[in-house]
N, C-alpha and C positions, 0 to 999 in steps of 0.2 A: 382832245378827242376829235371826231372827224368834225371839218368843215364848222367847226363854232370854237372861239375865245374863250379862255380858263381863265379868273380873276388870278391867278397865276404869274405871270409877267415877271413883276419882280423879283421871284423866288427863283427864276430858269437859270442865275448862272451857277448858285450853289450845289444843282445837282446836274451841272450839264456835263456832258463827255468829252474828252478831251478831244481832237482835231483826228482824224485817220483812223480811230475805232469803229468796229464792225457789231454787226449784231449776234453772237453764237449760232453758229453755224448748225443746221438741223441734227448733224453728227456730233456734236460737241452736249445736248442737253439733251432729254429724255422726250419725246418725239418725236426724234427723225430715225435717221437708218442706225442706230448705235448699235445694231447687231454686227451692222460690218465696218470697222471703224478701219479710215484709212493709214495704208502701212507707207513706210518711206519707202519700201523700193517693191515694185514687183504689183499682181492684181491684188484683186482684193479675196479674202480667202472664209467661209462662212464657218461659222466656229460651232465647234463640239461641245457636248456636254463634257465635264469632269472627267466621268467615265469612259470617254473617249464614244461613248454610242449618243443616239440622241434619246432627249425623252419626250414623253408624250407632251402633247401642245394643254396646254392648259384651255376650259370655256373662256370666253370674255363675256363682259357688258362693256359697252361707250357710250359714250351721252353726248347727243350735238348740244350747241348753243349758238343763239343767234347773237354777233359780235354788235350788233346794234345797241344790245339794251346799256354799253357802256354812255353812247350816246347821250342818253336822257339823264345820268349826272350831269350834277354842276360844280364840280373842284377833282382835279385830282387823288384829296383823299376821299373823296366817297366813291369815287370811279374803283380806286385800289381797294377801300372794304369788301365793295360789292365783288371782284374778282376773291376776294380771300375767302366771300361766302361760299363760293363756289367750290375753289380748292377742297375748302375743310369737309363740303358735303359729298366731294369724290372718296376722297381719304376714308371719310367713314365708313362708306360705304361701298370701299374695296372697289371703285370702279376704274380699271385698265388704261383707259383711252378716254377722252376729251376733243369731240369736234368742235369746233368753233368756228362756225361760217357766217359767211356776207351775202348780200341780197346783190350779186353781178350776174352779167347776162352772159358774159364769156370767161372763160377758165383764167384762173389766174397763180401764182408764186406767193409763197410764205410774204406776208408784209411787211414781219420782222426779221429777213435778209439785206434790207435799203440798209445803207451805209448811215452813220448818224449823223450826218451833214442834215438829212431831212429832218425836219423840225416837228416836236413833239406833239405841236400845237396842231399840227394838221394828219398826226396819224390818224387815224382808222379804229372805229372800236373795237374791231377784228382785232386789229396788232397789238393793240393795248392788254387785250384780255390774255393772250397768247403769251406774253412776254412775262407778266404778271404770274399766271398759272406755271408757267414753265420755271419761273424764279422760287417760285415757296414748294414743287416741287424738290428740288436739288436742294439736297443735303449742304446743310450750313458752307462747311467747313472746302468746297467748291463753287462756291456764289461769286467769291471775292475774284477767281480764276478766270469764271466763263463769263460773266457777265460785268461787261464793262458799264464806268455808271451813267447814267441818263437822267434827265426831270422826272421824266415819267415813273422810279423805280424811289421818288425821296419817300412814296408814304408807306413802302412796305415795313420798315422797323415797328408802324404801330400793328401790324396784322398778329395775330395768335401766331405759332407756326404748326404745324401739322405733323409732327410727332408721329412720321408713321415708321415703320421697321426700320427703313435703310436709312436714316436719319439718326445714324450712332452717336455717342458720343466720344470723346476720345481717349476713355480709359474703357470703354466696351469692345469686347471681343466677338464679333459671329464669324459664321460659316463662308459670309460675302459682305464684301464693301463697295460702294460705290467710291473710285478714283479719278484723277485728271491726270494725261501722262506728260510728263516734264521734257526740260529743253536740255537738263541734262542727262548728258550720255550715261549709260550704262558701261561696265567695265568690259561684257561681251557684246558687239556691232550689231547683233542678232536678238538684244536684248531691250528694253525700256524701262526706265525709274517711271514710278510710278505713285502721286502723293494720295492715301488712301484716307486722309484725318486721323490717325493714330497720335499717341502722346512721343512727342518726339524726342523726349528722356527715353521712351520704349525702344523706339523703332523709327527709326527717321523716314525713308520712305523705303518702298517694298521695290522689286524686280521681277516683269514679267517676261514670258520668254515666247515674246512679240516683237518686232522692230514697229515701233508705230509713231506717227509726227505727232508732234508735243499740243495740248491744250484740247486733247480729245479725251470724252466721259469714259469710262471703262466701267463693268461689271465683276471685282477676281474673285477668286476663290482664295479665301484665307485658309481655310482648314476647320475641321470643330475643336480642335485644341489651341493652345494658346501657343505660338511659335513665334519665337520672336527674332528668328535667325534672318538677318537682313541679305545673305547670297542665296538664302532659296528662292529659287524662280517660284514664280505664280503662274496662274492661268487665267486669262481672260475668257469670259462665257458672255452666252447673251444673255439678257437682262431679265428677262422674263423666265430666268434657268432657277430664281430662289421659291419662284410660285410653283413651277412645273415640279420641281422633286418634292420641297417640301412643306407649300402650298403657305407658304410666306408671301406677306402683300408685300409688293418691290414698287411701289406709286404707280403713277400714270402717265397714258403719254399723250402732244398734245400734238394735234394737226389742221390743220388749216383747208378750208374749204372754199370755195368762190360762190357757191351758191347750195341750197337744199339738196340739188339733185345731185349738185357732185358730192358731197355725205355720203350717200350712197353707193355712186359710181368710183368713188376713188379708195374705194374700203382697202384698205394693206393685207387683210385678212385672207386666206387663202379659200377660194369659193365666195368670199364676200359675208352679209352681215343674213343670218338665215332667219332672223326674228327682227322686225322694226316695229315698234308702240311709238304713235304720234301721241301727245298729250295736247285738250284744250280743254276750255271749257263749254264748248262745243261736241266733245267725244261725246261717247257711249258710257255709261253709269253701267260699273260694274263692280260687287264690293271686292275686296283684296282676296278675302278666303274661299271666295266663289270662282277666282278667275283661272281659267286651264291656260299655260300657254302648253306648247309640244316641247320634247327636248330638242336642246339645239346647240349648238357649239358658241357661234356668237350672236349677242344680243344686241341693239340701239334702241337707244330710248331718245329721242327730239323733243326740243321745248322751242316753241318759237318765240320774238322778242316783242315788242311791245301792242303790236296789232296781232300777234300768233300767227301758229304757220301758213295760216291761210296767205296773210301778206308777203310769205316768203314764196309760196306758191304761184302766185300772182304776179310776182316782179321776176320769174324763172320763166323766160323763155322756153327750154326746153319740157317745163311743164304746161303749154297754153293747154287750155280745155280740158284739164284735170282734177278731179277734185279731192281733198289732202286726204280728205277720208283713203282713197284709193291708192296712197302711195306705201301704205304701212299695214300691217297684218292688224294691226289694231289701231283706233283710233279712241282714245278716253280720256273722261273728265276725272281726275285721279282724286281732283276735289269738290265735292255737289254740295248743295245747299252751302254756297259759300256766303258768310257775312259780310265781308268789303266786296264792293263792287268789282277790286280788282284785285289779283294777285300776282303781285312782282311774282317773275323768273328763278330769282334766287331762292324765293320761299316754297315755290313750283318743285325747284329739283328738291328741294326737302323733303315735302310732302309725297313728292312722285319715288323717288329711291324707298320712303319707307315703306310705302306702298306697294311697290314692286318685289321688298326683299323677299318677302314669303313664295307668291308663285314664281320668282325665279329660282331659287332654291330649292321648290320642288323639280322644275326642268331639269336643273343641273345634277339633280340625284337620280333621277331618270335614266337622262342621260349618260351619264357614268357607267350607269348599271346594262349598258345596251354593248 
């Protein structure tokens, strides 16, 4: 973890990575731009729904987190529980998007792009959390593909895994798969194989009717019936196409922040994020069936790390003379009359998503209806 020794040591050569591996690529796992995934020849081309139209954008919720609180472990495996608490408490709770930000003063690039020459020991709790979350995100049966192995990845086999929709099995059939596209050719040049986890007595791998470079995530379109004709071309859709039609959770994605404000400023969301809730124990007491938010398209919820976001505020230059109350349409203590003097982060987003489920729910039926 950052800037501090793991009792570790002896364990780094059994899960170290081999010499000239990379980190997956922001287009390669679920985070980055996997809506336009790059093709081998030509620009890049923004993809259609099924039916050839587009369909309506689905609400969001995101949750920042501050990459620090990996920091205050002391081993690898408790670093990797504490990221798997977090995964399981997104998954539950259907939430989109995953911020995870650091406390820098100037913008900065994904930490898990460095080449894995850099040494485990000196990443970032940022990069740790990212890599982790992004890992138990992706479907089993693409783990092995996109993510080459590291120290930092030996204690995910003890984590739960999160069993959310697109996490099939490979004698289950739905409507979409998540794929990785292969290095082998297709019989038409215009074409790509594409391995989707299917039983490969079934259906060995599918064909989409994409040309695209090999070892990028794909969202297709299987069909609702079971076909198991290996020259039908597929379709590639963007990922968030299984929630928009038929309001199937398709996991979440993760991003990377340099500081508070860029949370914010770097929203991918079209218009930006129109409802932000700062959480501390400092907010406003307000009970759950009492609280209005307005309808809205997307939501953020923030937790800050081990000092809360006031520290996060504080060490953001471009917020000097601000105060966090002021940054967020709401500011609240999601947990009052608390017994322990403290409450980890993890246990925070618990509390805080269940918290939130009801008056978001009502927004989001509001809104709908508008």
């Amino acid at each position: 973890m950052a800037k501090k020794k793991r009792p570790l040591e002896a364990e780094a050569g059994a899960g170290a990575s081999k010499a000239g591996d990379v980190e997956p690529r922001d287009d390669l796992v679920n985070g980055g731009p996997r809506d336009e995934p790059k093709k081998r020849n030509g620009k890049k081309k923004r993809r259609e729904s099924a039916g050839g139209g587009e369909s309506r954008e689905s609400p969001t919720v995101s949750i920042a987190v501050a990459g620090s609180i990996i920091d205050n472990t002391q081993s690898y495996e408790l670093a990797t529980r504490l990221a798997g608490q977090i995964a399981r408490a997104a998954t539950i709770f259907r939430i989109d998007e995953v911020v995870v930000f650091d406390n820098k003063n100037c913008p900065g690039e994904d930490p898990t792009e460095r080449t894995v020459d850099c040494s485990d020991e000196d990443e970032s709790g940022a990069a740790f959390l990212i890599r982790i979350l992004r890992y138990l995100e992706t479907p089993q049966y693409l783990r092995k593909t996109l993510f080459p192995k590291r120290n930092s990845l030996r204690f995910v086999g003890l984590l739960p895994p999160l069993d959310a929709p697109h996490h099939l099995r490979r004698h289950e059939w739905a409507p979409y798969r998540e794929g990785v596209t292969l290095k082998a050719r297709a019989p038409n040049s215009s074409q790509t194989l594409v391995d989707v986890g299917l039983n490969k007595v079934e259906l060995c791998d599918v064909v989409i009717n994409q040309a695209l470079e090999p070892g990028i995530r794909v969202t297709v379109v299987m069909g609702a019936e079971r076909d198991l004709d290996a020259d039908l071309p597929r379709q590639v859709v963007s990922s968030s196409k299984p929630r928009d039609d038929a309001g199937t959770y398709w996991g979440y994605k993760v991003r990377y922040a340099s500081n508070l404000s860029s949370v914010i400023k770097e929203c991918p969301y079209e218009g930006g994020y129109d409802y932000a809730i700062g959480t501390s124990e400092h907010g406003e007491i307000v009970r759950s069936s009492e609280l209005i938010i307005p309808a809205s398209r997307h939501f953020l919820i923030a937790f800050g790390g081990l000092a809360g976001l006031e520290e996060s505020v504080e060490e953001d230059n471009s917020l000097k003379g601000k105060r966090v109350r002021d940054l967020f349409n709401r500011y609240l203590n999601t947990c009052p009359h608390q017994g322990s003097r403290t409450i980890r982060t993890e246990e925070a987003i618990l509390i805080s998503l269940q918290y939130f489920q009801e008056p978001i729910s009502r927004a989001l039926e509001v809104g709908q209806l508008n």
